[in-house]
C-alpha positions in Angstrom: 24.8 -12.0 14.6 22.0 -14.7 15.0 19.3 -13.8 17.3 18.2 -16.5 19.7 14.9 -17.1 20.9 13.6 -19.3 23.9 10.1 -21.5 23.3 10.4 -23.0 26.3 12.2 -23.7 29.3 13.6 -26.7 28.5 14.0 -27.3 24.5 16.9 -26.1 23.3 17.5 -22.2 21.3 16.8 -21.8 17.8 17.6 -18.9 15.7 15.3 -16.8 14.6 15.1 -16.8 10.8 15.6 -20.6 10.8 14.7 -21.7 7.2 11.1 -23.6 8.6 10.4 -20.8 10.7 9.2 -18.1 7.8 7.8 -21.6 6.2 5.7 -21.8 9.3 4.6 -18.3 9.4 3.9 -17.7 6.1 1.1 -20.7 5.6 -0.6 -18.7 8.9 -4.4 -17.4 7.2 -4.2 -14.6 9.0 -0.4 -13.0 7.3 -1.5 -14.4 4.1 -5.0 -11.8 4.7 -3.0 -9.5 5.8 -0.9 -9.9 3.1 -3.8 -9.6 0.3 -5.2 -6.8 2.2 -1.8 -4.8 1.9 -1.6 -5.8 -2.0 -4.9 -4.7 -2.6 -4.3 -1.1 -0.5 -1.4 -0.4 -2.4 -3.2 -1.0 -5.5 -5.8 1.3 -5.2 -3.3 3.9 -3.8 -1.5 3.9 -7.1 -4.6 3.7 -8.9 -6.0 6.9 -7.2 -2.9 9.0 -7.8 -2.4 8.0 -11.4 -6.5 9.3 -11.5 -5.2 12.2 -9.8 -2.0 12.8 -11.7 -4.2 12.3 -15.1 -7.0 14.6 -13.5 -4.9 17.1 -13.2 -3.5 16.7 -16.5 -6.2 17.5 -18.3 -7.2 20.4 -16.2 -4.1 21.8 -17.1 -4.7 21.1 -21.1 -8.3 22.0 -21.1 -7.6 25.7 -19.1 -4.3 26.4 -21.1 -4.7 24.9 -24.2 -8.4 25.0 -25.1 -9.5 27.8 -23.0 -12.2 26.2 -21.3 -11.3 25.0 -17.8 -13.1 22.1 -15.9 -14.9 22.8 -13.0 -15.0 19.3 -11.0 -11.3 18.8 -11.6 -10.0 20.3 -8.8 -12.7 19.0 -6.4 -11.8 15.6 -7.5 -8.2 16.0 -7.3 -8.6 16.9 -3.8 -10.7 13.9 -2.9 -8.1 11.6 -5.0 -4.9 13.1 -2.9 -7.1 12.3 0.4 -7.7 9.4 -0.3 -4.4 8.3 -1.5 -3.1 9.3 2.1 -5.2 7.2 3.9 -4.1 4.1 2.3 -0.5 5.0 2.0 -0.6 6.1 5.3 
């Protein structure tokens, strides 16, 4: 079902998702920044878990496998899963 929407009083109804419509909205500066800003978020969200994921990695193979564990690993993993909230979230 086709919503309807009103722009004024006396023009006529147009559906909402009429093909110039999203045309319309999407040359707006303001959506395509938001846009970018949303791109670039969910960027450095990934790229702070892969650090995280890799970080934790090689905590795992330097305390099992060579016997010598890193100390700022887990303080950096920490920081990275904080951080990746935020901008997920």
């Amino acid at each position: 079902m086709t919503r309807l929407r009103e722009s004024a009083a006396d023009s006529p109804r147009r559906p909402i998702d009429a093909p110039g419509a999203r045309a319309a909205r999407a040359s707006d500066p303001g959506d395509r920044l938001a846009a970018i800003a949303a791109r670039v978020t969910d960027a450095l969200a990934i790229a702070f878990f892969v650090a995280m994921f890799a970080c934790v990695l090689a905590q795992v193979v330097f305390r099992y496998f060579l016997g010598s564990p890193l100390t700022w690993s887990d303080e950096l993993a920490r920081y990275l899963f904080v951080w990746c909230a935020f901008l997920a979230g």
